[in-house]
C-alpha positions as CSV (number, residue, x, y, z in Angstrom):
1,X,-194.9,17.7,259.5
2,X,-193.8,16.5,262.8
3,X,-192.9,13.3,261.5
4,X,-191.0,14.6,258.4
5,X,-188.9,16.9,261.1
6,X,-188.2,14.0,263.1
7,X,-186.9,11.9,260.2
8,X,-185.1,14.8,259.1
9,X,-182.9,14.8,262.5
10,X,-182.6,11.3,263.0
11,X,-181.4,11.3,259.3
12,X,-178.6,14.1,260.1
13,X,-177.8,12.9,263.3
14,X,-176.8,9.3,261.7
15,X,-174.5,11.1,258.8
16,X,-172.5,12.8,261.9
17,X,-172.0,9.2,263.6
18,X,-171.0,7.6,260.6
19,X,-168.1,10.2,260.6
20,X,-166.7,11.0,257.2
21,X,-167.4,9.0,254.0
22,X,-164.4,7.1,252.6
23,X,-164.1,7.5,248.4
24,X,-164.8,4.6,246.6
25,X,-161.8,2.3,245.3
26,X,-160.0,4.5,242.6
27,X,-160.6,3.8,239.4
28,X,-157.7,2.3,236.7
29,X,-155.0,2.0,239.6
30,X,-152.0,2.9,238.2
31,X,-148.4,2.8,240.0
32,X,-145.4,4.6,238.6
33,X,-142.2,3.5,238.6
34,X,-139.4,6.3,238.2
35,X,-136.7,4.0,236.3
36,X,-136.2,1.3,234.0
37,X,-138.0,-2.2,234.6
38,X,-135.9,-4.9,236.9
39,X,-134.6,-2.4,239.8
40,X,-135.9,-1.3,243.4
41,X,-138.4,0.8,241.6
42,X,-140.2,-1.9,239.3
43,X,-140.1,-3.9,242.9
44,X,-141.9,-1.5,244.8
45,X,-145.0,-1.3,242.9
46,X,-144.9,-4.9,242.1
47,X,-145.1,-5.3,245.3
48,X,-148.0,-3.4,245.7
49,X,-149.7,-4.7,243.1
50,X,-149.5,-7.7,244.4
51,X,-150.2,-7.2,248.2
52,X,-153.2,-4.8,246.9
53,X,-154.8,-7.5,244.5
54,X,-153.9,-10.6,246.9
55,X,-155.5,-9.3,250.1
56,X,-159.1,-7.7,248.1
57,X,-158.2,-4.2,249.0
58,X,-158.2,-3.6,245.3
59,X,-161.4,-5.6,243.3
60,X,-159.8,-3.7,240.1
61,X,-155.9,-4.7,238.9
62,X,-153.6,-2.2,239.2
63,X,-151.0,-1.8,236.3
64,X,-147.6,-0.6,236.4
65,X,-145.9,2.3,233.9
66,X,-142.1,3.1,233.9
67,X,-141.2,6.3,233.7
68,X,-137.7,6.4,233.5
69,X,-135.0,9.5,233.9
70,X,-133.1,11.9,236.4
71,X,-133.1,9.0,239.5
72,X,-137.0,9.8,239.2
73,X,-136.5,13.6,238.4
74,X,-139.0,13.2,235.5
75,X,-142.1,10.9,236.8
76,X,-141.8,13.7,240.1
77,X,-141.9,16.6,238.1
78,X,-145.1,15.0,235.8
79,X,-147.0,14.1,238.7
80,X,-146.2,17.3,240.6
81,X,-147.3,19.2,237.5
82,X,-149.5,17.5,234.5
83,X,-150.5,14.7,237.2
84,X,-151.2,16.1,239.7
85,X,-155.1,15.4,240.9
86,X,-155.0,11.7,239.6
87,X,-156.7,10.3,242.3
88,X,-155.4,6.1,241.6
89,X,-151.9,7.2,240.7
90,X,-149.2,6.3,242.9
91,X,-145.5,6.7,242.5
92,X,-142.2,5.1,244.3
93,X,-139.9,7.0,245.8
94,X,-136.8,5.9,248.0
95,X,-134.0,7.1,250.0
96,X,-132.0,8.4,246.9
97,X,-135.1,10.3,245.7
98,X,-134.5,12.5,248.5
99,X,-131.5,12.7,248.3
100,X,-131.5,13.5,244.9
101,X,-134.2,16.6,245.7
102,X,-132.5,17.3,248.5
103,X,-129.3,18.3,245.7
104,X,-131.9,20.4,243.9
105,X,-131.9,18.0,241.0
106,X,-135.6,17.5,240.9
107,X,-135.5,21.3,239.4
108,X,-138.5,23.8,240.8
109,X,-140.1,21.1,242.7
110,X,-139.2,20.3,246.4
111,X,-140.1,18.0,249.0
112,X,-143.7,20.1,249.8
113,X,-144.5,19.4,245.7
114,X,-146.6,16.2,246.3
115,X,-148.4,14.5,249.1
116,X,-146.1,11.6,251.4
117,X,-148.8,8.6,251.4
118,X,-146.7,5.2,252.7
119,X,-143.3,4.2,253.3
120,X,-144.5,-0.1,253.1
121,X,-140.3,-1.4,253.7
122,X,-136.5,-0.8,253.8
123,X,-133.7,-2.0,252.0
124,X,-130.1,-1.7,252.5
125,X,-127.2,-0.6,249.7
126,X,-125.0,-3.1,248.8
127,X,-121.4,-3.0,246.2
128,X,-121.9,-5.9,244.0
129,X,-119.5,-7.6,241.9
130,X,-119.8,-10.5,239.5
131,X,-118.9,-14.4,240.9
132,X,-115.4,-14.7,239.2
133,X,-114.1,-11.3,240.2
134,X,-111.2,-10.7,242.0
135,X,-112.2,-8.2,243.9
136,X,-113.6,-10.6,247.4
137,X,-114.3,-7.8,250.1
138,X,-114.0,-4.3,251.1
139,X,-110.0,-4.0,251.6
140,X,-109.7,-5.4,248.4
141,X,-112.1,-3.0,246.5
142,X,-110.3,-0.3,248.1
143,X,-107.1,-1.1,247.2
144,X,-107.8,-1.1,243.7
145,X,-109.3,2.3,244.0
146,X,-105.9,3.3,245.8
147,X,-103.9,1.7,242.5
148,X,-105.7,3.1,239.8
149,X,-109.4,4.1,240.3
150,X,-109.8,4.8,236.7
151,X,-109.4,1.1,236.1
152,X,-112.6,0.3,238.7
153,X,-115.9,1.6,236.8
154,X,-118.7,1.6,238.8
155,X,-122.4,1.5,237.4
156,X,-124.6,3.5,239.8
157,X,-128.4,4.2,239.6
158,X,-128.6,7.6,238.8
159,X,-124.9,10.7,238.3
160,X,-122.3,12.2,240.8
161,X,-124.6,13.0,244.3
162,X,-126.8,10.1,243.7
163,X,-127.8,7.1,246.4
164,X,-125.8,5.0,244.6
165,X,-122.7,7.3,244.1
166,X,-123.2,8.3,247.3
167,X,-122.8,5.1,249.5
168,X,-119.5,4.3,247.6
169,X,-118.1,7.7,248.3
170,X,-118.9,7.1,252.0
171,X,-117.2,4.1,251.7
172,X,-113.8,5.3,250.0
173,X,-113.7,8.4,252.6
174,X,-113.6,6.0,255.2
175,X,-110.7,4.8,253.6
176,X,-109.2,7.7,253.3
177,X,-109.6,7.9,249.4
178,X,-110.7,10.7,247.8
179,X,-114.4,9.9,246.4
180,X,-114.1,12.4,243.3
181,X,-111.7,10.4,241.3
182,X,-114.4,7.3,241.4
183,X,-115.1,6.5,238.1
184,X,-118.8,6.3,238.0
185,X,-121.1,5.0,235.1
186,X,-124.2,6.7,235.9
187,X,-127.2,3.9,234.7
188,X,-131.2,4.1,235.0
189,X,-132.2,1.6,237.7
190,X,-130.9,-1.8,239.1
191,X,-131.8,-3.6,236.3
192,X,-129.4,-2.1,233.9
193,X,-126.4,-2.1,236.6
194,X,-127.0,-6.1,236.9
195,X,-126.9,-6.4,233.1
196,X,-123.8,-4.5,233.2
197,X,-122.2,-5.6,235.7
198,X,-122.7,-9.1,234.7
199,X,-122.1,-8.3,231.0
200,X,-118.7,-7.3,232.3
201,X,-118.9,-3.7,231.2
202,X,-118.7,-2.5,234.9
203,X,-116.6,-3.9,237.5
204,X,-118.8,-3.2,240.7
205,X,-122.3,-2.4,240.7
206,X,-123.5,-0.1,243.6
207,X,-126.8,-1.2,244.0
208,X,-129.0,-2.7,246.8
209,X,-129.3,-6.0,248.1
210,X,-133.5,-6.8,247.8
211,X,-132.5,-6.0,243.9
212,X,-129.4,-8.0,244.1
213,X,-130.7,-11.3,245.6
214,X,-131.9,-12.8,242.2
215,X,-128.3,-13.1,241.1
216,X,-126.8,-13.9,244.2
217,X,-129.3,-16.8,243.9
218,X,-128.6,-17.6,240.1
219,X,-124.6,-17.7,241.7
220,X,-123.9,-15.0,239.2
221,X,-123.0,-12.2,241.8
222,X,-121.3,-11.8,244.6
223,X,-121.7,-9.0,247.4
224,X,-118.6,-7.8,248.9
225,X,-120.5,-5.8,251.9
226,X,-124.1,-4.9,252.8
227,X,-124.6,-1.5,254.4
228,X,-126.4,-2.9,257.4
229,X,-125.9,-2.4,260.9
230,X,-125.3,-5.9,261.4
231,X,-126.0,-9.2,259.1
232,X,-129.3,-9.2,257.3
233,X,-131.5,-12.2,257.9
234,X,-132.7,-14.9,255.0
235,X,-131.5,-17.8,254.2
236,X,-129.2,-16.2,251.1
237,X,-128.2,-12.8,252.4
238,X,-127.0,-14.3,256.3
239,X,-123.5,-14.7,255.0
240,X,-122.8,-11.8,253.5
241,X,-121.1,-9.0,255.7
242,X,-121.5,-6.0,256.4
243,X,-118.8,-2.8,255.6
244,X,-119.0,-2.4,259.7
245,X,-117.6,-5.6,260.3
246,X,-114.7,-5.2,257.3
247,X,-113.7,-2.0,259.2
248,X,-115.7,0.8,257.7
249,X,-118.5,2.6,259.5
250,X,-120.9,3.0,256.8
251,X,-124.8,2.2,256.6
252,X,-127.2,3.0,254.2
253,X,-130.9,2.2,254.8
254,X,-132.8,2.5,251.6
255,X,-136.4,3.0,252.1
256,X,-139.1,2.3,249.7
257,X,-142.6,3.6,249.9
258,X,-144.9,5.7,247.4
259,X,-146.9,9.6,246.8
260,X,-149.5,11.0,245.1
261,X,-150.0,14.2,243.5
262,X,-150.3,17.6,244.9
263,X,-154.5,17.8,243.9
264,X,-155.2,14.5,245.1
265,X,-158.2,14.6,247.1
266,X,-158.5,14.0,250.6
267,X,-161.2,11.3,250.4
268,X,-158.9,9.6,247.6
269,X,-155.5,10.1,249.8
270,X,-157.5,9.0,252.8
271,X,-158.5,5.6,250.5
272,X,-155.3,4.6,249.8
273,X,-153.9,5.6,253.4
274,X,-156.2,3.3,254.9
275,X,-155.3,0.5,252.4
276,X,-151.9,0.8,253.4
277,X,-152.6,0.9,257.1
278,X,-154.6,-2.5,256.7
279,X,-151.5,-4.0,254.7
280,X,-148.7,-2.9,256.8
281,X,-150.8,-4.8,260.2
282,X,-151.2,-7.8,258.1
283,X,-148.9,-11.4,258.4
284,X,-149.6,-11.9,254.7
285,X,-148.4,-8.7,253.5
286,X,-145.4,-9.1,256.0
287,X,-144.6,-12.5,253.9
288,X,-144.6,-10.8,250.8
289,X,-142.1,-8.3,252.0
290,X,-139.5,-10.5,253.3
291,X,-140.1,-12.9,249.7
292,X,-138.7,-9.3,248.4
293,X,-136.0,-8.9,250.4
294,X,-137.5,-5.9,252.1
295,X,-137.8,-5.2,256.2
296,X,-139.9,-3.6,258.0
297,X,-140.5,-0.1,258.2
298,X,-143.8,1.6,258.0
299,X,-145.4,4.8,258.0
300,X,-148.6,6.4,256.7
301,X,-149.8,10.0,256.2
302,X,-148.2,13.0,258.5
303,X,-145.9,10.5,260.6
304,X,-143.8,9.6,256.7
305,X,-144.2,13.4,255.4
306,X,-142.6,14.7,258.8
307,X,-139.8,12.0,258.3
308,X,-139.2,12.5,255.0
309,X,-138.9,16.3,255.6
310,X,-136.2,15.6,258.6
311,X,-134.7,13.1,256.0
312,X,-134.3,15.4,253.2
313,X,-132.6,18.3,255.6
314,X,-130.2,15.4,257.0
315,X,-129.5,14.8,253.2
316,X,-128.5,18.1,252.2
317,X,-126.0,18.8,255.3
318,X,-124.2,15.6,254.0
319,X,-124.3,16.7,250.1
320,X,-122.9,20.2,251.5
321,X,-120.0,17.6,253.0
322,X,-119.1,16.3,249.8
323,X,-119.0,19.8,248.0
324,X,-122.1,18.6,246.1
325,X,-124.0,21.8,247.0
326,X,-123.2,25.1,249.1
């Protein structure tokens, strides 16, 4: 009996050192991305399912869904609501998801309607325009829009109040032109502005530059400014400048990360968390990054859902600017 006790306590008292038990590796990994393939979306989770698969965090692969509409209105609403315990289901947000919530546009649900897990890298907007245009830089760009801006269409990801929309209206306020008679093409994702823009159906595509390298590299586009507080670095993206530099104080930081549903468990959150945390301190997975075209930013778990929550209010006082809500 005595013995039985004693194994009993040195049993129990080895389960309180090990501290809490991790959940296994989720099963059928799945990453959602909110838009159409070929933009910042589709290169988010294809870079985690890479960075995942490469460095053995993940024995199983990990597939990737589109789930197009509403600059990721809809895949927020179906993971928030028929989604929402999946525990190996993570979806990409960005910058212009927030800002697209903080508008209201994501309907009922807010920014406390899923659970924050990882921002993994940043990007930075960018107004593209195809090689032979005539348009070469900023002052140029804005002097159309002071002739006739219903002769410069724009393809942005997403309506009126969107990321896209929004970095061009910072741009033309700058210069003292009145952002509400931009013509705007609203478009699902990256992909689709490229196509247009290089199908000649748009005239500039406001987009961001880790979507926009491909072409730049293919010498089909050309970016007249990157939203940067000074000149990126890479060997293709060094010589492009920056609106600062062509007069106009604008930035826009785009960053890139991913959340799960609401029900997810905390064994299951606290999986991937700590998958992320291993990739972010890792060389390999900082290689991969740059090869995107993405910097670094990173946050995990309460330090990303307190930032996104101060970004979203910061969002919102600069929609109420533009008249976009009251």
């Amino acid at each position: 009996m005595q013995t039985s006790l004693r194994t009993l306590l040195l049993t129990a008292s080895c389960l309180l050192l090990a501290g809490p038990v991790m959940a296994d590796e989720p099963r059928r990994p799945e990453c959602i991305a909110p838009a159409a393939p070929g933009g910042g979306f589709d290169l988010t989770c294809k870079l985690a399912q890479s960075a995942l698969v490469e460095s053995k965090l993940l024995k199983s692969p990990m597939r990737v869904t589109y789930m197009p509409g509403g600059g990721g209105a809809v895949a927020y609403n179906a993971v928030a609501a028929q989604r929402s315990a999946e525990p190996g289901t993570i979806t990409a947000f960005s910058s212009g998801s927030l800002l697209s919530m903080a508008q209201g546009k994501y309907g009922r649900y807010d920014v406390n309607s899923v659970r924050w897990l990882v921002g993994l890298g940043t990007s930075y907007g960018a107004l593209a325009v195809r090689a032979d245009s005539p348009l070469k830089n900023l002052d140029d760009l804005i002097a159309a829009f002071k002739a006739d801006p219903s002769k410069v269409v724009i393809g942005t990801s997403g309506s009126v109040g969107g990321q896209d929309w929004m970095q061009t209206a910072l741009i033309a306020r700058a210069a003292g032109v009145d952002p509400g008679k931009m013509r705007n093409v609203a478009m699902e994702g990256g992909g689709e502005i490229a196509t247009s823009l290089l199908g000649g159906h748009i005239q500039v595509g406001s987009t961001d530059i880790a979507d926009s390298v491909p072409y730049i590299e293919s010498g089909d586009m050309r970016i007249l400014a990157v939203l940067s507080d000074e000149r990126l670095e890479g060997d293709v993206v060094s010589a492009i400048p920056t609106a600062k530099e062509q007069g106009y104080d604008v930035t826009w930081p785009v960053i890139r990360g991913f959340y799960v549903g609401p029900d997810v468990s905390d064994e299951a959150y606290n999986w991937w968390k700590s998958a992320f945390d291993q990739l972010l301190a890792s060389e390999d997975f900082a290689k991969l990054r740059k090869q995107r075209q993405l910097y670094p930013f990173a946050m995990t778990g309460e330090e990303l859902d307190a930032f996104v929550k101060k970004q979203t209010v910061e969002y919102t006082e600069l929609a109420k600017e533009f008249g976009l809500v009251k």
